[in-house]
Each structure stands twice: as structure tokens, then as C-alpha cells.
N, C-alpha and C positions, 0 to 999 in steps of 0.2 A: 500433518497439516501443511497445506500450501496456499499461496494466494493464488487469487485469479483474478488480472486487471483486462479490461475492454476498453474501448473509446466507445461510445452508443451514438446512434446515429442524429443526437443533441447536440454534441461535441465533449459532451460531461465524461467523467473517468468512473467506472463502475467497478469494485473491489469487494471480493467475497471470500469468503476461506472456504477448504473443501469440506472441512467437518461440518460448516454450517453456512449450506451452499442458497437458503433461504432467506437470510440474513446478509443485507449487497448495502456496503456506504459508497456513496457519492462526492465526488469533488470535483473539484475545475480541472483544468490541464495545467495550467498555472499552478497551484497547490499542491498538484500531485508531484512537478519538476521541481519544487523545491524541496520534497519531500525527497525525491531518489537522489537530488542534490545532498540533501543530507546525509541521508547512507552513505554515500560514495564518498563525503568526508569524515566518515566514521561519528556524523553527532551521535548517534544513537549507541554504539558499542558498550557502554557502562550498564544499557538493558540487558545486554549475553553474556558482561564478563564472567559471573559466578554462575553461568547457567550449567556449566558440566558439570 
């Protein structure tokens, strides 16, 4: 599985995974930078810790 992000020509952020490439959520540009903001300071890491 991968993601796939776009900017659409709205300005909106479009995000689909390749397993299920018909199924696409939306968000702002705004939500989505605070979203990579998040990754990038590890909010989310406690979702992968036990993933191995």
C-alpha cells in the first residue's frame, strides 16, 4: 500500500491509497501541512511502534 497526494485544480489536497484507488479523501492545504507537520515530529510514531 501507498499513498497518492495531488493538489486539484480547487486548490483542495486529494489522498487515495493504491489498494483502493476509488476511494480519494479531501482536505485543505492547510490540514494537510499540519498533518506532514505532524509526522515530521513523530506525533503519530506510537501507531508503527508494535507494527513489526
Amino acid at each position: 500500500m501507498a499513498l497518492e497526494v495531488t493538489t486539484g485544480e480547487d486548490g483542495m489536497i486529494y489522498i487515495r491509497e493504491t489498494d483502493e484507488p476509488e476511494v480519494v479523501a479531501v482536505t485543505t492545504p492547510e490540514k494537510w501541512d499540519a498533518f506532514v507537520k505532524g509526522v515530521k515530529a513523530g506525533e503519530f510514531d506510537h501507531f508503527v511502534e508494535d507494527a513489526e
